[in-house]
C-alpha positions in Angstrom: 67.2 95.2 53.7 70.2 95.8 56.1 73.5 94.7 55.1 74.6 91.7 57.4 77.5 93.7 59.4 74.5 95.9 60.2 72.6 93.0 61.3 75.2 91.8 63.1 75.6 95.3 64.8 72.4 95.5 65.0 72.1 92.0 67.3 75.1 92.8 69.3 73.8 96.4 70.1 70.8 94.6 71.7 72.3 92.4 73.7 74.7 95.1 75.4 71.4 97.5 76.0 69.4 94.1 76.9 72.2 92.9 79.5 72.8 90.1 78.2 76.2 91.5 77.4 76.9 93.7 80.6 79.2 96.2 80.9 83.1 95.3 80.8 82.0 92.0 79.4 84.0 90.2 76.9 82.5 90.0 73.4 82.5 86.5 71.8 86.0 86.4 68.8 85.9 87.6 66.0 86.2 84.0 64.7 83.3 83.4 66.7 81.1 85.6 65.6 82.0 84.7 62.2 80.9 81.3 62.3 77.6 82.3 64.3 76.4 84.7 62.0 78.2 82.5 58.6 80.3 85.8 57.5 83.6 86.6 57.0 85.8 88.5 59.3 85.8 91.8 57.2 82.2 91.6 57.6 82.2 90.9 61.5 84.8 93.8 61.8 83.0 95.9 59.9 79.8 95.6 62.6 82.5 95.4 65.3 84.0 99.1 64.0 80.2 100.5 63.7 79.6 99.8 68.1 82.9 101.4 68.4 82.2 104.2 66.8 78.6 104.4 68.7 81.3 104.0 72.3 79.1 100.7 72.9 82.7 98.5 73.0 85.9 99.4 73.6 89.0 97.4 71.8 91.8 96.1 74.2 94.9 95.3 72.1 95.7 91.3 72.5 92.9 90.8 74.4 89.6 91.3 72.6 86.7 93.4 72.5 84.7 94.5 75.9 81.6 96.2 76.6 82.5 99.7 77.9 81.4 100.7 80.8 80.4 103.7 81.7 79.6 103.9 85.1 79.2 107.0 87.6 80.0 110.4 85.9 82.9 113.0 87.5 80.2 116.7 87.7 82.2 119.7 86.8 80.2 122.3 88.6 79.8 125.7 87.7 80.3 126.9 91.1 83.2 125.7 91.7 85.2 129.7 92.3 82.6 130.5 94.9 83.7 127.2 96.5 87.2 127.3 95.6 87.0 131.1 97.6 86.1 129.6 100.9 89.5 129.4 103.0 91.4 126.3 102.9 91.1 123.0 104.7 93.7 122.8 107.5 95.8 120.9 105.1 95.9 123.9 102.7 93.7 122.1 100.4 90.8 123.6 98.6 87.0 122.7 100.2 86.0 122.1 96.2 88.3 119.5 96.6 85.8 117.6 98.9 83.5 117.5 95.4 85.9 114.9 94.1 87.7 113.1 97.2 87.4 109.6 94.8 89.9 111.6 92.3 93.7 111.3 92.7 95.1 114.7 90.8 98.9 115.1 89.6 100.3 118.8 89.6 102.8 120.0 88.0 103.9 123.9 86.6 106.6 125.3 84.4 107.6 128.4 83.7 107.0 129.4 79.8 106.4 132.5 77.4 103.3 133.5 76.0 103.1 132.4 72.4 100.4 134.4 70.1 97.3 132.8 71.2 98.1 132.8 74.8 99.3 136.6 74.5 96.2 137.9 72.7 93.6 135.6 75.3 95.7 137.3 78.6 96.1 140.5 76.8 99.4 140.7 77.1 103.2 141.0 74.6 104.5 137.9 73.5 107.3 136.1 75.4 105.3 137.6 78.4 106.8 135.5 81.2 103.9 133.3 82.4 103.2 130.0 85.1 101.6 127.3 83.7 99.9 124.6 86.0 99.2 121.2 84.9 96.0 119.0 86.9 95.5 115.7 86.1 92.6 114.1 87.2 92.3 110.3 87.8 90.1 107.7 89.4 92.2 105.1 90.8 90.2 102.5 89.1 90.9 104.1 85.5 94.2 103.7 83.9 94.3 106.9 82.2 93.0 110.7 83.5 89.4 112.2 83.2 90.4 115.5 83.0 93.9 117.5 81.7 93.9 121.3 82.7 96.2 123.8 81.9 96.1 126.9 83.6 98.1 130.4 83.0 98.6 132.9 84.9 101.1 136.0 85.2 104.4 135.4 86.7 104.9 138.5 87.7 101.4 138.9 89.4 101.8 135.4 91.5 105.6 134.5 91.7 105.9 136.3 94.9 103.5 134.2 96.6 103.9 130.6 97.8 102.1 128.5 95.5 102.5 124.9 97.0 101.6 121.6 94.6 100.0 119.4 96.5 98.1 116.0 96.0 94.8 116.8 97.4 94.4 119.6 94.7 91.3 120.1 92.7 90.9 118.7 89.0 90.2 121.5 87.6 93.4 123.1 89.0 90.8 126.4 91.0 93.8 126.9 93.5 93.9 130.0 91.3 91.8 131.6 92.9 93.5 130.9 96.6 97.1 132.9 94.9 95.2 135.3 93.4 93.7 136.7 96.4 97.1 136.5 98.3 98.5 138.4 96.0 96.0 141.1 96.6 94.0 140.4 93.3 90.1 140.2 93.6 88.4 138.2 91.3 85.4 139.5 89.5 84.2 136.8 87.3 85.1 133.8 85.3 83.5 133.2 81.4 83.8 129.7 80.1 83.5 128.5 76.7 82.0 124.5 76.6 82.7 123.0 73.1 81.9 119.2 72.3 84.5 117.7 69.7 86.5 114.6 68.9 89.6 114.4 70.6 92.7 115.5 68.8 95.4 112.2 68.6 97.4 113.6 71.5 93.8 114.2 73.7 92.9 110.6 72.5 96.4 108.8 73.8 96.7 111.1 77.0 93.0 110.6 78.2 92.8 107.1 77.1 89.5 107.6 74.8 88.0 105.0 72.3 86.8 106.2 69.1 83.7 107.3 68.9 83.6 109.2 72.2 84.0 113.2 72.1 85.7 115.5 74.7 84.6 118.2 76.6 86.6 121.3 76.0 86.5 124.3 78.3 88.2 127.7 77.8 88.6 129.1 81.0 89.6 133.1 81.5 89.1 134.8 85.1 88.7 139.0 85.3 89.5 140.8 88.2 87.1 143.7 89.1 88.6 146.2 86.9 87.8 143.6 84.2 91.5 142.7 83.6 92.3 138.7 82.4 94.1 137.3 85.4 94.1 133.8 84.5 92.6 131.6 81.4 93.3 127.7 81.2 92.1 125.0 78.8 90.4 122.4 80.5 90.0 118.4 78.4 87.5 115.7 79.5 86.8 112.7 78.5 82.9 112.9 77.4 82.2 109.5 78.7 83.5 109.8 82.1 82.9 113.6 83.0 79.0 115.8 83.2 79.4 119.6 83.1 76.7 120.7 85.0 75.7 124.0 85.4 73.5 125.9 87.7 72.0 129.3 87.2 69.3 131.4 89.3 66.4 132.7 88.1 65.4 136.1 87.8 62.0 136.9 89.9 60.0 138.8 88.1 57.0 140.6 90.6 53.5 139.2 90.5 50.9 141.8 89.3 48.5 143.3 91.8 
């Protein structure tokens, strides 16, 4: 026999699927439920900490417990360089950028050295001099980002050239490829490694994520044709709110006589 925050779980978790508790709906108090079901409040938090877990609810601190919603999904394409490659808009905005028009994206870069990890991924000495670009990507109807991406490239390869910030930038900061072609660099191919994990505490807080729901992490690293690492970049999103989606062709194979 289930335990009775199960049961309890168990009855909430139907009503959210059922609609009877629609998404961003309040949940009834934790008093409340505890005189409905005849427990005691360990009990209903207990049952209350199991939806969480499951990203069913979502608790809003001094105001209660809501029904998460999860609405349309941000698609991170995986043809996003061949897009990102077409010449820019007459605003000197990336046409990728027209993928996510909804999404408001703060930019930022710093100069910093190449610590061990970043120095063995680029190939390069420590305290190698190096750009990094910040993207944030945000729907104006979420308080915190989607998506955080930090992208490194050489300073020495792309200082020279102009590399304005702008607010119509894409998310997942592929103005790379527009510097790298001005500085005379032609890009081969990009190799992405997709991970699902729980958000580290900092991921959590910065991308506003319940418990329960996992991030999608991305290591990025771009090759020019002589199969050199131009740029590599660590992309976060938030599992709930962000589909990778990937496309690949299919090899033909000839139809026997």
């Amino acid at each position: 026999m289930a335990n009775r925050y199960e049961q309890i779980a168990a009855d909430l978790r139907k009503q959210i699927e059922d609609g009877a508790l629609p998404a961003a709906a309040r949940l009834p108090s934790e008093s409340a439920l505890a005189l409905h079901h005849r427990v005691g409040l360990p009990t209903v938090r207990h049952a209350l900490n199991v939806l969480q877990a499951e990203g069913l609810i979502e608790k809003r601190h001094g105001r209660g417990n809501f029904v998460r919603a999860t609405g349309q999904k941000v698609e991170y394409v995986n043809d996003r360089t061949r897009r990102a490659a077409q010449p820019p808009g007459p605003d000197g905005s990336s046409r990728e950028r027209a993928l996510d028009d909804s999404s408001e994206v703060t930019v930022s870069c710093c100069e910093i050295r190449a610590n061990d990890e970043l120095a063995s991924r680029m190939n390069v000495q420590v305290e190698t001099r190096l750009l990094e670009f910040s993207y944030r990507g945000r729907r104006p109807k979420d308080e915190a980002p989607y998506s955080i991406v930090r992208s490194y490239l050489l300073y020495a390869m792309v200082a020279p050239t102009p590399t304005p910030l702008t607010s119509t930038a894409s998310p997942w900061g592929n103005e790379y490829v527009h510097w790298l072609t001005a500085a005379g660099i032609e890009l081969d191919h990009v190799v992405e490694r997709l991970t699902a994990r729980p958000p580290s505490a900092r991921e959590a807080a910065e991308l506003g994520i319940s418990p329960g729901v996992a991030v999608i992490a991305i290591q990025r690293t771009s090759y020019d044709t002589h199969d050199t690492v131009v740029e590599t970049a660590d992309l976060v999103m938030s599992g709930d709110r962000v589909a990778a989606v990937y496309s690949m062709p299919c090899v033909r194979t000839r139809q026997p006589c």
